[in-house]
Structures are given as structure tokens and as C-alpha cells.
C-alpha positions in Angstrom: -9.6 -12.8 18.2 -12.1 -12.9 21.4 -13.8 -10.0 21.8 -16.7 -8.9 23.5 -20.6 -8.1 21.9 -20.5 -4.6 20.6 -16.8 -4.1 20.8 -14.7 -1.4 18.6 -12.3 -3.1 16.5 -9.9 -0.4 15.0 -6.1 -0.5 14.0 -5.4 0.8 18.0 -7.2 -2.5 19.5 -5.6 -5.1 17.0 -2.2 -3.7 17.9 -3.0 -4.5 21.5 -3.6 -7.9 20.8 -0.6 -8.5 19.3 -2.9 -9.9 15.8 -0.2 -7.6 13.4 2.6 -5.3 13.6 2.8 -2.0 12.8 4.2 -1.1 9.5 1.4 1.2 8.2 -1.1 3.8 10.0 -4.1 2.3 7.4 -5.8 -0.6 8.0 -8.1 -2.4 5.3 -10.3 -5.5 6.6 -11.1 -8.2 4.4 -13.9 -10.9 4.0 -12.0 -13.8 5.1 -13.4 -15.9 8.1 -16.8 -15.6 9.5 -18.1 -13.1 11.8 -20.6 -14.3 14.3 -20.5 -10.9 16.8 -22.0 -7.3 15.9 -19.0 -5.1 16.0 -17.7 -1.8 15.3 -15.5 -2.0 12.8 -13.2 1.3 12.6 -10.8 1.1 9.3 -9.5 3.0 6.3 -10.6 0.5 3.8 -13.4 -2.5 4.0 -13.8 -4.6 1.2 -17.3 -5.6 -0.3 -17.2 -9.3 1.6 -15.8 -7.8 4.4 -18.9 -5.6 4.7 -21.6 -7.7 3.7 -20.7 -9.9 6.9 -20.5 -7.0 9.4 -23.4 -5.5 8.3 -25.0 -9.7 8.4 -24.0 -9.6 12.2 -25.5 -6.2 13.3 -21.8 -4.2 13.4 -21.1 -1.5 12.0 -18.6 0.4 10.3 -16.7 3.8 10.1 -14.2 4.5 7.7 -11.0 6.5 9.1 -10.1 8.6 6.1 -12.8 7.9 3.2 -12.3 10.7 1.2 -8.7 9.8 1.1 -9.8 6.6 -1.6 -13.1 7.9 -3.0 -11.0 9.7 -5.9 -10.2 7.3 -9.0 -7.9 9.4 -10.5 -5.0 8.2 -12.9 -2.0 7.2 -11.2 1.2 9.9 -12.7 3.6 8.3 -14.5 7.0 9.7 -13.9 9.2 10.0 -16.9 12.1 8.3 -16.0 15.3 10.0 -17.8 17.3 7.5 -20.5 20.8 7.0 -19.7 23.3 9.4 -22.0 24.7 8.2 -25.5 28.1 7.1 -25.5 30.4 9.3 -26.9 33.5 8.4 -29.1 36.9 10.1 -28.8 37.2 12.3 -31.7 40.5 11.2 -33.5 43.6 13.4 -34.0 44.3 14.9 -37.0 47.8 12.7 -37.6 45.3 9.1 -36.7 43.0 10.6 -39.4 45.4 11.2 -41.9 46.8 8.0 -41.4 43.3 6.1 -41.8 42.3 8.1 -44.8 46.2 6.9 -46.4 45.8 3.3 -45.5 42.2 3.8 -47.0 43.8 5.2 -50.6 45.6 2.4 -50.3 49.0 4.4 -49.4 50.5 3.4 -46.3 52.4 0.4 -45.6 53.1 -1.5 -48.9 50.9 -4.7 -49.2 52.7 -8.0 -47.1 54.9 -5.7 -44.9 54.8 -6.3 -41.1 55.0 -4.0 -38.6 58.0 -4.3 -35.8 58.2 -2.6 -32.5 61.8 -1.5 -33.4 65.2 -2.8 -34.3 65.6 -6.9 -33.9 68.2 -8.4 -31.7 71.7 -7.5 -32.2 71.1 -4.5 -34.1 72.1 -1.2 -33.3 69.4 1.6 -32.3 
């Protein structure tokens, strides 16, 4: 990025040069790369690197919103509802007769099949 002795470097003057795209109104510098020119540096967050080398080069810097990150409070953790039970169709009262027969042992007598209805050739 060429810029001049003393220039102010903000989110505004980055945009201009094309260096990133707007996606966000914040802007955080980071340490990487050297710095050789005092600056102004105008951001919302600077980390420690990042400061130690403007500060090295004679800039400065002014933070955009600090009291927006000074606060380290616990993030809120939302309770996120669980999904409902299933729920079972209740049985009528002739299935549940007919489960608690077959459970006495009443019902169909033992090795009889069940057939849809009369076989072929007879009558109805």
C-alpha cells in the first residue's frame, strides 16, 4: 500500500484503494508485514504486534469505538428448545382387548393362520 509520511489510514482510505471489500463497518489491523512510515492509524481494533510497530515508526493510533470492546463480559448462551417427544396413538378399546386376549393366551388357537377371507372357489 503506498502512502505518503504522516498519512491517515482508516477503514474510508483502504476502501479507496481497493485493499478489501466492504463486508463490515469495523476494522481490526494486525501485526503482519513491516511498517517503515509514521502513520495514523484510525481502527476499531489493533492488536498488540500491530501496535508495537506503529508506535516503532512514530504513527499513531485512534481507536473508532473503544469502549465498544473494553467490556469482557460472558458471552449469553441462548437455551436452545429440545425438539418435542414423540407421541404414540393411544390404542382403541377393541385393539386393547384383543392384545390383552392374545396375551391370556385366548385368541387364535396355537398353529392357526390367519386368511384374508374365503379361498378360491368358495362362496362369500
Amino acid at each position: 500500500m503506498d502512502l505518503e509520511e504522516g498519512a491517515r489510514v482508516d477503514l474510508d482510505a483502504i476502501l479507496a484503494k481497493a485493499l478489501v471489500t466492504r463486508e463490515t463497518d469495523l476494522l481490526k489491523v494486525l501485526g503482519d508485514g513491516d511498517l517503515t512510515k509514521k502513520l495514523t492509524v484510525v481502527a476499531d481494533r489493533i492488536s498488540a504486534s500491530a501496535k508495537a510497530k506503529i508506535e516503532k515508526a512514530g504513527g499513531t493510533i485512534e481507536e473508532r469505538s473503544p469502549s465498544k470492546y473494553k467490556t469482557h463480559a460472558k458471552p449469553v448462551r441462548a437455551k436452545i428448545p429440545s425438539a418435542p417427544k414423540p407421541r404414540h396413538a393411544k390404542a382403541s378399546a377393541p385393539v386393547k382387548a384383543a392384545k390383552a386376549a392374545k396375551a391370556e393366551g385366548g385368541g387364535k388357537p396355537a398353529g392357526a393362520k390367519h386368511h384374508g377371507g374365503p379361498k378360491k372357489g368358495e362362496g362369500k
